[in-house]
KOLVODO-411372 format. One record per residue (C-alpha): residue number from 1; chain; residue in three letters; x, y, z. Coordinates in steps of 0.2 Angstrom, whole numbers. Layout:
N
- i,ch,aa,px,py,pz
- NUM,A,Ala,X,Y,Z
...
# end
This chain:
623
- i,ch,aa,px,py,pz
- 1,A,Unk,-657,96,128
- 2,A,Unk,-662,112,118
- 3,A,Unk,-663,112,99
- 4,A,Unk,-648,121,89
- 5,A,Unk,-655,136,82
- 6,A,Unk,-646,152,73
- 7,A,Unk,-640,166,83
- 8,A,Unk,-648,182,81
- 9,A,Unk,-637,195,72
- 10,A,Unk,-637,206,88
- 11,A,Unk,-629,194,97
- 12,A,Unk,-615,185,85
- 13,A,Unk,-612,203,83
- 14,A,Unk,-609,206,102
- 15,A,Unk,-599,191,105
- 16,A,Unk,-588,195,90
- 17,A,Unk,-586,213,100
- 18,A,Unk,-578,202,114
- 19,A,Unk,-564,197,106
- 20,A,Unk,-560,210,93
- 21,A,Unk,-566,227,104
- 22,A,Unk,-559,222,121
- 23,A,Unk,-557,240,126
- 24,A,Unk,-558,257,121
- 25,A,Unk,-540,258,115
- 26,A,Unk,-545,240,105
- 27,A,Unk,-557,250,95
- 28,A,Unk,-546,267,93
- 29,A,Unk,-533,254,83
- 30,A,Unk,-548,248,72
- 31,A,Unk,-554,264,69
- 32,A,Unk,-535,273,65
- 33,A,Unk,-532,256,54
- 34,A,Unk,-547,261,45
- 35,A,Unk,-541,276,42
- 36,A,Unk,-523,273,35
- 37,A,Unk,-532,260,24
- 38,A,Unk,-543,273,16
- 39,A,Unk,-526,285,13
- 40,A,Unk,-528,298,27
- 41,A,Unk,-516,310,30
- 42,A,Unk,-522,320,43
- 43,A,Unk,-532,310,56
- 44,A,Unk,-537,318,75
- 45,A,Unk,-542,308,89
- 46,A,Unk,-554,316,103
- 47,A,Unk,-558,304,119
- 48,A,Unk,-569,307,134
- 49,A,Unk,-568,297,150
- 50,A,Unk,-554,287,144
- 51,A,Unk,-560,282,128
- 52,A,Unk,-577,274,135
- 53,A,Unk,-590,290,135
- 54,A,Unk,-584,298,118
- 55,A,Unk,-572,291,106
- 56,A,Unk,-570,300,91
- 57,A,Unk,-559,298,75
- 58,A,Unk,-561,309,61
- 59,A,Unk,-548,309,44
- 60,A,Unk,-546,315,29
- 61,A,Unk,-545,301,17
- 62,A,Unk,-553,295,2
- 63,A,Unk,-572,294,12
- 64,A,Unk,-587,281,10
- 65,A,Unk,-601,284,-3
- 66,A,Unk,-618,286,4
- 67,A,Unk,-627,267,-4
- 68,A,Unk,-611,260,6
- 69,A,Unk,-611,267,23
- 70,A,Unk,-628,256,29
- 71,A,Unk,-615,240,21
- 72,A,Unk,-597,248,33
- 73,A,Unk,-607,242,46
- 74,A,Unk,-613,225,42
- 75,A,Unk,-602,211,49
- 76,A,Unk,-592,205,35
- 77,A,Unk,-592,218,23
- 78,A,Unk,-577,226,15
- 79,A,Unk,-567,233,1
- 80,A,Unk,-551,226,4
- 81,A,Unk,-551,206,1
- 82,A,Unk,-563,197,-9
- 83,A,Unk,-555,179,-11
- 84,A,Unk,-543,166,-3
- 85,A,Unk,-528,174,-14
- 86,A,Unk,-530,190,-7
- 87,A,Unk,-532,185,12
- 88,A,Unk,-516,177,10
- 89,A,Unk,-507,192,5
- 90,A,Unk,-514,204,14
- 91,A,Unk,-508,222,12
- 92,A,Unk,-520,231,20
- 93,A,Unk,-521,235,39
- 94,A,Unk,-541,229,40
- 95,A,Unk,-548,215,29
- 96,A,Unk,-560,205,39
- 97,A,Unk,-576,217,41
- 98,A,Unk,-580,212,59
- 99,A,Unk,-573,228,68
- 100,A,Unk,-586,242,64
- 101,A,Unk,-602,229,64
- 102,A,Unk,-595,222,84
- 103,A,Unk,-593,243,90
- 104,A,Unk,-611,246,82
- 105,A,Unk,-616,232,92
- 106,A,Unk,-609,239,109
- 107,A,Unk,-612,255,108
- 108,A,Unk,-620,271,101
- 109,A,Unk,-609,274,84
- 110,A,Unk,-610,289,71
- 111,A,Unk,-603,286,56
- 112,A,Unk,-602,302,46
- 113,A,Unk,-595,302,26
- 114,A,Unk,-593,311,11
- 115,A,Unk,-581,308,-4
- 116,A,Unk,-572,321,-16
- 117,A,Unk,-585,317,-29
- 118,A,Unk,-599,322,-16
- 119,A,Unk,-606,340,-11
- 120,A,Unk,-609,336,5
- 121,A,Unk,-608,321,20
- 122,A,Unk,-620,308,22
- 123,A,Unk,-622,302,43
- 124,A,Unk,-629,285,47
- 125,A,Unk,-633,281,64
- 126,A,Unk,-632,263,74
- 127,A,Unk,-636,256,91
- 128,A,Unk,-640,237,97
- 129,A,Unk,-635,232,80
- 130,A,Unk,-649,243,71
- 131,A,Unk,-643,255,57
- 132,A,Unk,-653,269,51
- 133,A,Unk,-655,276,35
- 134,A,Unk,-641,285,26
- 135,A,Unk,-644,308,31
- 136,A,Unk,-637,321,22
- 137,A,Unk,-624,328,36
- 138,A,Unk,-610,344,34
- 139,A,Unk,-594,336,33
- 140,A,Unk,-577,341,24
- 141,A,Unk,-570,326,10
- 142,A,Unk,-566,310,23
- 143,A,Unk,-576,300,37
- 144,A,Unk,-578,304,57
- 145,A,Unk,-586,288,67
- 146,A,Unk,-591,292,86
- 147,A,Unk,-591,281,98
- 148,A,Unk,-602,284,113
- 149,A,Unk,-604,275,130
- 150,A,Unk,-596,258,125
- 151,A,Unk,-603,243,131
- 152,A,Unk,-619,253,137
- 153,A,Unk,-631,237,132
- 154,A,Unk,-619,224,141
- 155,A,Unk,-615,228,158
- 156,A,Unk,-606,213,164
- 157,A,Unk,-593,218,150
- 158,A,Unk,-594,235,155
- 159,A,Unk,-589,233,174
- 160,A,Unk,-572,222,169
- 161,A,Unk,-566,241,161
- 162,A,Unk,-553,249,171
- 163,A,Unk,-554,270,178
- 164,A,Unk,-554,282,166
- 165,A,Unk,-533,283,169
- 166,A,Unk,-532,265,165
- 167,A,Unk,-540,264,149
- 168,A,Unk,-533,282,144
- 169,A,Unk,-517,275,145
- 170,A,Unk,-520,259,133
- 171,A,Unk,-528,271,121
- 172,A,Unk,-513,283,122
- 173,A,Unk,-501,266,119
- 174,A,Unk,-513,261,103
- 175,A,Unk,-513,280,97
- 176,A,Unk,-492,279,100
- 177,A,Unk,-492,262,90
- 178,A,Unk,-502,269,73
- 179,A,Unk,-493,285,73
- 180,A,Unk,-476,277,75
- 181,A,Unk,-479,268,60
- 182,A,Unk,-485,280,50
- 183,A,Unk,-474,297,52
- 184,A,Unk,-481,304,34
- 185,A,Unk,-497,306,42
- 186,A,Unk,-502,319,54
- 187,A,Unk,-509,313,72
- 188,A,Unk,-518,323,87
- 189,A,Unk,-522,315,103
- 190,A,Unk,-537,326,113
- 191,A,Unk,-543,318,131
- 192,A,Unk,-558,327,139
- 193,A,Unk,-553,345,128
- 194,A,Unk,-535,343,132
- 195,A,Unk,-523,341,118
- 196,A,Unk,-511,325,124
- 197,A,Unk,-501,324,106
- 198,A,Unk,-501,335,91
- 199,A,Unk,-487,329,80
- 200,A,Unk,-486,334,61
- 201,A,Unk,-481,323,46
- 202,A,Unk,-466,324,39
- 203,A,Unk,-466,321,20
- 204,A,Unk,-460,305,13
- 205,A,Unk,-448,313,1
- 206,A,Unk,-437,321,14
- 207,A,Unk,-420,311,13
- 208,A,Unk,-410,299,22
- 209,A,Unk,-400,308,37
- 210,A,Unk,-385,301,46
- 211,A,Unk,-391,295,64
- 212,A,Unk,-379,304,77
- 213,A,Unk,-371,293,91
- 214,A,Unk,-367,302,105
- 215,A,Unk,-357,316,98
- 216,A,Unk,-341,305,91
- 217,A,Unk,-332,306,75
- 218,A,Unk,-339,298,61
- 219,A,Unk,-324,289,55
- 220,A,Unk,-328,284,36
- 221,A,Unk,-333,263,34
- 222,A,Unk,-331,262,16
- 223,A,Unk,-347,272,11
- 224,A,Unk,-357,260,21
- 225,A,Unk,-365,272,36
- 226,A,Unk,-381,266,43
- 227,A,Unk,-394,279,40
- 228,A,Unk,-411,281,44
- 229,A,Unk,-427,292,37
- 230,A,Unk,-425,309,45
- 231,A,Unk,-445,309,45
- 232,A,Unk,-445,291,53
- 233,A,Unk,-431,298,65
- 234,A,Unk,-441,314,72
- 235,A,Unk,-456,303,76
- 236,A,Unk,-448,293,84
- 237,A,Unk,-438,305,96
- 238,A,Unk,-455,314,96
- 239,A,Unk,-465,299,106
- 240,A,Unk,-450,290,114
- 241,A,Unk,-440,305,120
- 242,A,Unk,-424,314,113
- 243,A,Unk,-414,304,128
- 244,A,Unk,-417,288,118
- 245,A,Unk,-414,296,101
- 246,A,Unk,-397,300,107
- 247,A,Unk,-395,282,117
- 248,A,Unk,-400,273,99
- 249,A,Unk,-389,267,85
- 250,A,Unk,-398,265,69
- 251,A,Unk,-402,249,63
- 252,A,Unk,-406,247,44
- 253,A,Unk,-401,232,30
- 254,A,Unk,-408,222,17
- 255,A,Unk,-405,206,10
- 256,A,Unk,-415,196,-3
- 257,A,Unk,-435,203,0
- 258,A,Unk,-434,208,19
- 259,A,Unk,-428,223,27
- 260,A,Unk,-425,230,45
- 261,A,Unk,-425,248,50
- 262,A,Unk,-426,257,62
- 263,A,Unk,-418,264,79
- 264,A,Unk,-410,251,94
- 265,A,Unk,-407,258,109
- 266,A,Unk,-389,255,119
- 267,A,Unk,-389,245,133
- 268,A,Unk,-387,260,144
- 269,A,Unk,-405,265,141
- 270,A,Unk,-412,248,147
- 271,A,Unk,-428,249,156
- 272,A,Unk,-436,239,170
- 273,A,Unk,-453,236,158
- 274,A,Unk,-455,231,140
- 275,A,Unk,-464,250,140
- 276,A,Unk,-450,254,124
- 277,A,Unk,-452,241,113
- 278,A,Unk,-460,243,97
- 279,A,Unk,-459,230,82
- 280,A,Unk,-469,233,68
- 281,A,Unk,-471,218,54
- 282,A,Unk,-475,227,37
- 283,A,Unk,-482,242,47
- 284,A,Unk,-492,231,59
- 285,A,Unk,-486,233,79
- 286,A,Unk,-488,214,82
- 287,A,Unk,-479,205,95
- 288,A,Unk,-471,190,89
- 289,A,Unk,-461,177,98
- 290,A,Unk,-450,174,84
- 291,A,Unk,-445,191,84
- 292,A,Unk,-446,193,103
- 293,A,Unk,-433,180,105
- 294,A,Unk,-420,184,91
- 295,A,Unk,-420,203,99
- 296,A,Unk,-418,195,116
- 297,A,Unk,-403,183,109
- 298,A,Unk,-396,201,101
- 299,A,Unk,-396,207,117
- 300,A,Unk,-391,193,129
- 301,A,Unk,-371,198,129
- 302,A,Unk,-375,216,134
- 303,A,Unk,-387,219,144
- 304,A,Unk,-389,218,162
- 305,A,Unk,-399,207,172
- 306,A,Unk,-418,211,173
- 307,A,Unk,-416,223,162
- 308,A,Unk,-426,225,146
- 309,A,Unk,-421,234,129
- 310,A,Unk,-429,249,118
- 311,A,Unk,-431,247,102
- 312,A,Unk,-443,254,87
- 313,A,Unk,-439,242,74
- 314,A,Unk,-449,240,55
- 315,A,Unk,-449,220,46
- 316,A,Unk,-456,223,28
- 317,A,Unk,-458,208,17
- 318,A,Unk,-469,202,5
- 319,A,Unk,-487,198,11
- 320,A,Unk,-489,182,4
- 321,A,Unk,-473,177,19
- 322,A,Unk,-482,181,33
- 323,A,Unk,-501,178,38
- 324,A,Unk,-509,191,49
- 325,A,Unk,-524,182,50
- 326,A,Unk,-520,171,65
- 327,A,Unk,-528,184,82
- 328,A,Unk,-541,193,83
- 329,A,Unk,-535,210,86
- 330,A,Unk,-522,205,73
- 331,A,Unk,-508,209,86
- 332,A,Unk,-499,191,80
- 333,A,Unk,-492,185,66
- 334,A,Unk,-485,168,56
- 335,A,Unk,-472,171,47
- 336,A,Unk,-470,158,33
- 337,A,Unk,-449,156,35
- 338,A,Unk,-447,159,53
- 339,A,Unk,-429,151,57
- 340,A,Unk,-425,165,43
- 341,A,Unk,-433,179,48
- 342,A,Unk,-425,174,65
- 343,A,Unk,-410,174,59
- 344,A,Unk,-410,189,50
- 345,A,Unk,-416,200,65
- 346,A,Unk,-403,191,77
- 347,A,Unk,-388,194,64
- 348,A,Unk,-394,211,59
- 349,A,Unk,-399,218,77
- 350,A,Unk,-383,212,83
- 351,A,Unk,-371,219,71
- 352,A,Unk,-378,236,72
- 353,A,Unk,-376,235,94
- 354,A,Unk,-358,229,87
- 355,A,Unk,-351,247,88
- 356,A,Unk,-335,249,96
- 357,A,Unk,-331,263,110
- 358,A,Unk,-326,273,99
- 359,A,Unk,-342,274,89
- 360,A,Unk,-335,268,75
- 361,A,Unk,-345,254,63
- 362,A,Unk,-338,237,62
- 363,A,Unk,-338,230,45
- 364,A,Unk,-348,213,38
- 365,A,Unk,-338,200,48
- 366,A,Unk,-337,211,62
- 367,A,Unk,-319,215,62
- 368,A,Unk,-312,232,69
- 369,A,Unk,-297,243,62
- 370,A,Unk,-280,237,61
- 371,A,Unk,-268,250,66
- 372,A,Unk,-260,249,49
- 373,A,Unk,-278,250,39
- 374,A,Unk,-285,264,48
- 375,A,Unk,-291,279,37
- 376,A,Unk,-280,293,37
- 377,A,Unk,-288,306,48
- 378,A,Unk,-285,291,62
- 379,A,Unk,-269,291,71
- 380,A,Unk,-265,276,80
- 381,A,Unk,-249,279,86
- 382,A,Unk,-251,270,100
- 383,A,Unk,-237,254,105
- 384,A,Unk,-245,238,103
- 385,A,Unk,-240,234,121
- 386,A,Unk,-254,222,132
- 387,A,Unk,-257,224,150
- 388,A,Unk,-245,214,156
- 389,A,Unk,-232,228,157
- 390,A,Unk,-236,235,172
- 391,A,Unk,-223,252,178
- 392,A,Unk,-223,256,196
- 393,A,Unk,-227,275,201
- 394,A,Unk,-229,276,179
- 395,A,Unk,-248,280,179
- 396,A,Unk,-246,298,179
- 397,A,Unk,-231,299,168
- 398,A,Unk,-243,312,156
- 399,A,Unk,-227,324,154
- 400,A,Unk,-217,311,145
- 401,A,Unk,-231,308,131
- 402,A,Unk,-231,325,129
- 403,A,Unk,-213,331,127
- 404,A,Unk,-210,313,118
- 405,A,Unk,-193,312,129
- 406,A,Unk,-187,297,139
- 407,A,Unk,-183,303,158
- 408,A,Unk,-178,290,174
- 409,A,Unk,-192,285,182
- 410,A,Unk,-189,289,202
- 411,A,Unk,-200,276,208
- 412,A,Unk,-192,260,197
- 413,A,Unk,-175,267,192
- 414,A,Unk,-178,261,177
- 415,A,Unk,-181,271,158
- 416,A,Unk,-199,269,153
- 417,A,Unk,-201,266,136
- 418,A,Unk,-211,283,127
- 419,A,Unk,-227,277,118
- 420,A,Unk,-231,292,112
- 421,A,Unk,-223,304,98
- 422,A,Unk,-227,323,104
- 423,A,Unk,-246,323,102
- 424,A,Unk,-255,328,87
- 425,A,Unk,-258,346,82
- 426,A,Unk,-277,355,84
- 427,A,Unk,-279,350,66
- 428,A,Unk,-276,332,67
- 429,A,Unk,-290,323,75
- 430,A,Unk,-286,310,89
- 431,A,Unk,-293,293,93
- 432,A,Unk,-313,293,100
- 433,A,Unk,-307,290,115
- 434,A,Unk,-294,301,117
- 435,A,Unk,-275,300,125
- 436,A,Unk,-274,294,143
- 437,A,Unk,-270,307,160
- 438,A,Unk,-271,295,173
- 439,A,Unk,-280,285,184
- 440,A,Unk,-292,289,198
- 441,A,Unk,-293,276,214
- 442,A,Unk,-286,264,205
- 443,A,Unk,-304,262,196
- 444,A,Unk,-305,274,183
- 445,A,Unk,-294,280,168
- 446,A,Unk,-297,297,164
- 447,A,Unk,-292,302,146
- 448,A,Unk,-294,316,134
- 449,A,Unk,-300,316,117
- 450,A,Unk,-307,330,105
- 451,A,Unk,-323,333,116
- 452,A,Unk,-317,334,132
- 453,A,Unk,-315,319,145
- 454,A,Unk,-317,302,146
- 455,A,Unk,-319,293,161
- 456,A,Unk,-317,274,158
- 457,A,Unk,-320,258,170
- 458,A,Unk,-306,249,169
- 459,A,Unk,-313,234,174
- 460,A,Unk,-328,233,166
- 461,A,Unk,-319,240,149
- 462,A,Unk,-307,226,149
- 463,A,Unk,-319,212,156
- 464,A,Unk,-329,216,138
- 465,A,Unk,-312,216,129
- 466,A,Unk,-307,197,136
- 467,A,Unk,-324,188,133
- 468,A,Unk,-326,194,116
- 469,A,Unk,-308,189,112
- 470,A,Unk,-313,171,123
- 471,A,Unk,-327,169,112
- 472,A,Unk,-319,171,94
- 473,A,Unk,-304,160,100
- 474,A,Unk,-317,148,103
- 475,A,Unk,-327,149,90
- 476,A,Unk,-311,148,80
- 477,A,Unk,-305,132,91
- 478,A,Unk,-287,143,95
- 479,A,Unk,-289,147,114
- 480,A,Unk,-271,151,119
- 481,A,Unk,-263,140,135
- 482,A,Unk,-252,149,145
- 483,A,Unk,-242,136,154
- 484,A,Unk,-241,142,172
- 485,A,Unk,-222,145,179
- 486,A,Unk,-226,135,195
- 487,A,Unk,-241,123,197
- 488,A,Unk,-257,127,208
- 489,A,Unk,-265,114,218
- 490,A,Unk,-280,115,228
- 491,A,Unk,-292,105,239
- 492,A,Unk,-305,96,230
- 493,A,Unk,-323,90,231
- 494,A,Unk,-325,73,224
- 495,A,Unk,-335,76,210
- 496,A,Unk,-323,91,205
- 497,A,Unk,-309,77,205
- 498,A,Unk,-323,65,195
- 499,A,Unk,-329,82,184
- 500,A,Unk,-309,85,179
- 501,A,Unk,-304,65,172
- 502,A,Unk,-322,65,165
- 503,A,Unk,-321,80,155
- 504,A,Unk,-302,82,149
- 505,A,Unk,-307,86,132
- 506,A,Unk,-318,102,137
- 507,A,Unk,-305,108,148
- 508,A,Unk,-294,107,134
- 509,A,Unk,-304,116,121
- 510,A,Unk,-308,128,135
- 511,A,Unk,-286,130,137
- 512,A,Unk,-285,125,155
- 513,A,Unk,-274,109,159
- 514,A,Unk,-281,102,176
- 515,A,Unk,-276,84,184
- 516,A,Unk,-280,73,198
- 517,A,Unk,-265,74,212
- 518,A,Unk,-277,64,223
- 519,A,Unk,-293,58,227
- 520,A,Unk,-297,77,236
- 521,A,Unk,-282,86,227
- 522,A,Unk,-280,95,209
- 523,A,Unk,-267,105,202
- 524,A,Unk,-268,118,188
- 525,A,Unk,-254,118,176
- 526,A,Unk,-259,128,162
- 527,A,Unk,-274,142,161
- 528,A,Unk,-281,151,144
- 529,A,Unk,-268,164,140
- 530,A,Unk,-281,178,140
- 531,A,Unk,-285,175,159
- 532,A,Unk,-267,179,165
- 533,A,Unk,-275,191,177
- 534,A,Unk,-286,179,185
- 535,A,Unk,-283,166,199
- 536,A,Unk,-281,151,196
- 537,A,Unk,-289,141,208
- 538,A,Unk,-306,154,208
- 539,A,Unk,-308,151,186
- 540,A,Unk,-305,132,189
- 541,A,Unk,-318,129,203
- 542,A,Unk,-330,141,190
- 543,A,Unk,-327,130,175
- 544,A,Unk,-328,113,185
- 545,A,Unk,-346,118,192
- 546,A,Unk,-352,124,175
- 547,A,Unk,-348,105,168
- 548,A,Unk,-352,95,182
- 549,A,Unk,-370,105,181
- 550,A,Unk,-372,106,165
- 551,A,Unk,-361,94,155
- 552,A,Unk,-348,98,142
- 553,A,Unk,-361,100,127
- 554,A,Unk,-371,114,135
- 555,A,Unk,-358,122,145
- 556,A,Unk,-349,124,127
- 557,A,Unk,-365,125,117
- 558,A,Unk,-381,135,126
- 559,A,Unk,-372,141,142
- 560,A,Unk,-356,144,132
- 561,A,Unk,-357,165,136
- 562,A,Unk,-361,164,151
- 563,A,Unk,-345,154,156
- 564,A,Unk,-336,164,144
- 565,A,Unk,-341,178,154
- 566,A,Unk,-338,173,170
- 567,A,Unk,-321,167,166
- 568,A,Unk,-318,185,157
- 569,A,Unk,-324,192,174
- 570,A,Unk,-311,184,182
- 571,A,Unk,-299,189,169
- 572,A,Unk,-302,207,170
- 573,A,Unk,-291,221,175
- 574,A,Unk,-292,224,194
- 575,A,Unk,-297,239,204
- 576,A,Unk,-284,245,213
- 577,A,Unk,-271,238,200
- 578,A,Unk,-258,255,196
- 579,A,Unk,-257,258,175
- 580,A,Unk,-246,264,166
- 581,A,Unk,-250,277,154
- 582,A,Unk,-243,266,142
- 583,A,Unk,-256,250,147
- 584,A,Unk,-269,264,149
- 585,A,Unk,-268,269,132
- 586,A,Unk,-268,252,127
- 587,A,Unk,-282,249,135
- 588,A,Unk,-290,264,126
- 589,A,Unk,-287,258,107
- 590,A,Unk,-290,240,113
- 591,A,Unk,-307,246,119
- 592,A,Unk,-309,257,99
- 593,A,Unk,-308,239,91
- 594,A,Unk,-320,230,103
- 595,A,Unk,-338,227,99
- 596,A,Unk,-348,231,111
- 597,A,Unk,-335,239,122
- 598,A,Unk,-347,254,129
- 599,A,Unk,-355,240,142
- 600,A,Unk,-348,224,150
- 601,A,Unk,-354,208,150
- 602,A,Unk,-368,214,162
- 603,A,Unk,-373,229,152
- 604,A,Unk,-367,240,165
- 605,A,Unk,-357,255,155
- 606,A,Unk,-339,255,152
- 607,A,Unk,-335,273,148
- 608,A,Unk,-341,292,149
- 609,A,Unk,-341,309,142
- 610,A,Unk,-341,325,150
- 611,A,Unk,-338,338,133
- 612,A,Unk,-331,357,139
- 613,A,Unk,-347,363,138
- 614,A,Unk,-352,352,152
- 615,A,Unk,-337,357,161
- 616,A,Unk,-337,372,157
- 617,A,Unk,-353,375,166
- 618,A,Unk,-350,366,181
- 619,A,Unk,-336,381,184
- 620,A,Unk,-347,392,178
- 621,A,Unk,-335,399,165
- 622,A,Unk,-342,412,153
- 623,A,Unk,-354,419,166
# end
């Protein structure tokens, strides 16, 4: 057996390269960290061959002194912890010393510096772990480091790199992570003499800007509008696109020492990749499971399946609450109070996606506008009449809402009642989503408000309505039973008969009153209120398999959404169903006090708007 014996420096260097320098892009991220840590403001990027021939940083910060730069490169060195104290609060983006010492390992590196203090750079050059004596090099105030033909001296590494594209592409996504975080510093991006991304800083100091959403009135929320950093808000709509800047709602709040910021995308804007999420933990990008799964659990009611959200969200706390020092790259993190930070981005990322149709912000427990607390320039004058007060041949009754009259109506030879005083004057604003002008093939309502027209899924719309009434009557233990006029019996399996006298307690929580008539019958005698519209034997067969699967506890604990929203599925509005203008409308200022009413419980979208611009120049006017 061979005798332990010390490594060589060369080769503890290398191996530490494995792990910290996976890739070019893996160095880029160490080298831009270096940068911010020494106060940059300005930093330039410059690659070749995707990173691997030529990778070059250069910045303007603060600059290394020449009896220094031989030490930069050492494994271990560093400015920015000298005890156990300050590794636990870590505050700085580097602080292990390995990252310089494993690149000068692997490849040909350049480091060139000079201080304010200095007349001129110093250059130092290092290959196969040898550093050369300091140089006097031209060079303005800050340090370049070049990196050239990486992994030249270990070619089994090499040949595992991707093509040029490939690793490009992780770069680009390393550059996008740094200058995300940082938008009061100045990025360029340059591949192979092209420049990919030039994007400016913006100063600190500019203030915080109201975040629009989609164009809608901003109805006042007691003085409590989310706002975000303008410069954090054009860097972000800079690298992610102006359509996801206009599909985000802001996200900020603070409680205690933590705070969350940032911009959450709508479901709408859901991708078929994680390509759009970006979460950054005291200006880290990190991917954390704690985090991942309290934005998933944010998201779980709202979007649709397979589908994945955007997101460019900041954590800040205090250091000493979170160790970075737990990966290599230092893309992971601990946090010191997970359930709590969990809970805090669940509860904040979900009130902020809790914006009604109407745009409109909920307040702290989540509750919409009543009718008779609604800000002046609101009108609600709107009947609080359900949808269960269907009118035959009613859904195109406009003129009657205009005029405000009573006339007879042909088809029912009855007078509809007018919901509707005459309708406001140009100078009074109407509800977000306007007043309703009928309905198109029985699927869509098609309103107009004070940007043009709305075009609404009935369906979809009021399928969100009921599950979020199901789930806070459950949570409130106050599920309404409708007793049904006359009974529904059905045909039975077994284990449905078994499921129903085994599980009486649930189906009364749940507000369904189910009984054995015989060993293969059941009869439904009362349903929850809220699924008036539904069949009854359909909901009962769903509820039965959901406990007879999966027991009483989880169906009502874990799975309960997903029952909830089946059963509000079934409970929805149908297509083909005729509206009256009056259920119409009050499906309209329903939808203005639902959260999350712009998607159903599958994420799909509820509603649209076409503004007369876009109408106008689909005819063309003004040409």
């Amino acid at each position: 057996m061979p005798a332990i014996h010390l490594l060589p420096d060369l080769l503890i260097n290398q191996i530490a390269a494995g792990e910290v320098i996976e890739r070019p892009a893996s160095a880029l991220k160490e080298l831009l960290e270096n940068s911010l840590d020494a106060g940059a403001t300005d930093i330039t990027v410059q690659l070749e061959g995707g990173g691997i021939k030529l990778l070059r940083v250069r910045d303007n910060g603060k600059g290394i002194a020449r009896e220094e730069l031989p030490l930069a490169l050492m494994r271990h060195a560093t400015s920015k912890i000298a005890s156990l104290d300050d590794l636990q609060q870590v505050a700085s983006m580097g602080f292990r010393g390995e990252a310089l010492a494993s690149m000068a390992a692997v490849a040909h590196l350049t480091l060139t510096s000079r201080t304010v203090h200095d007349t001129h750079g110093w250059k130092v050059d290092a290959m196969n772990g040898v550093v050369g004596e300091p140089a006097p090099a031209s060079h303005a105030p800050g340090t370049s480091i070049e990196l050239r033909e990486l992994y030249f001296n270990t070619p089994a590494r090499r040949k595992f790199l991707k093509s040029e594209a490939t690793e490009f592409a992780w770069c680009e996504e390393a550059f996008k992570h740094i200058a995300l975080s940082r938008p009061d510093v100045a990025f360029s991006l340059q591949h192979n003499g092209k420049t990919i991304w030039q994007l400016p800083a913006t100063p600190p100091g500019l203030p915080l800007c109201e975040h629009p959403l989609r164009g809608l009135p901003a109805y006042p929320t007691s003085g409590e509008e989310t706002r975000v950093r303008a410069g954090a808000l054009n860097r972000i709509s800079a690298i992610l696109g102006e359509e996801f800047g206009h599909a985000a709602v802001p996200v900020e709040r603070q409680a205690a020492n933590l705070t969350l910021q940032g911009l959450a995308a709508l479901p709408a804007y859901s991708r078929s990749s994680r390509d759009a999420q970006y979460f950054f933990v005291n200006g880290r990008f990190v991917r954390d499971k704690v985090a991942s799964h309290a934005l998933r659990q944010a998201y779980q009611d709202i979007l649709h399946h397979q589908r994945h959200p955007a997101f460019v969200l900041f954590l800040d706390l205090p250091p000493q609450q979170v160790d970075v020092n737990v990966h290599p790259a230092k893309s992971e993190v601990r946090f010191r109070e997970s359930q709590g930070i969990h809970q805090f981005i669940f509860h904040t990322l979900q009130q902020a996606l809790s914006i009604p149709a109407s745009g409109v912000k909920r307040d702290a427990v989540g509750a919409g506008f009543k009718p008779d607390q609604a800000p002046a320039p609101y009108l609600p004058q709107q009947q609080n009449i359900g949808l269960g007060v269907a009118q035959q041949g009613a859904a195109y009754r406009l003129w009657e809402m205009q005029t405000g009259s009573s006339e007879l109506d042909a088809a029912s030879g009855e007078t509809a009642p007018t919901p509707y005083s005459p309708l406001p004057t140009p100078h009074s604003p109407v509800p977000p989503l306007g007043f309703a002008l009928a309905q198109l093939s029985g699927i869509y309502i098609l309103a107009q408000n004070a940007h043009g027209l709305v075009v609404v899924d009935m369906h979809a719309a009021h399928e969100r309505i009921v599950y979020e009434r199901l789930k806070t009557a459950l949570d409130e233990k106050q599920i309404a039973t409708q007793p049904l006029l006359i009974p529904v019996s059905f045909y039975a399996e077994p284990l449905d008969v078994a499921t129903v006298e085994a599980e009486q307690d649930a189906l009364k929580i749940l507000g369904f009153d189910i009984a054995p008539l015989s060993p293969t019958r059941l009869v439904v005698r009362a349903m929850p209120a809220l699924l008036k519209q539904a069949e009854a034997e359909t909901v009962a067969h769903e509820v039965l398999h959901e406990l007879r699967e999966f027991g009483a506890s989880r169906a009502l604990t874990e799975r309960r959404n997903e029952l909830l929203a089946t059963l509000a599925c079934h409970g929805a509005v149908r297509a083909n169903r005729i509206l009256s203008i009056t259920e119409m409308n009050a499906l309209l200022r329903e939808m203005e006090q639902t959260e999350r009413a712009d998607q159903c419980n599958h994420g799909r979208p509820t509603w649209f708007q076409l503004s007369m611009s876009e109408l106008d120049k689909m005819f063309m006017r003004g040409k």
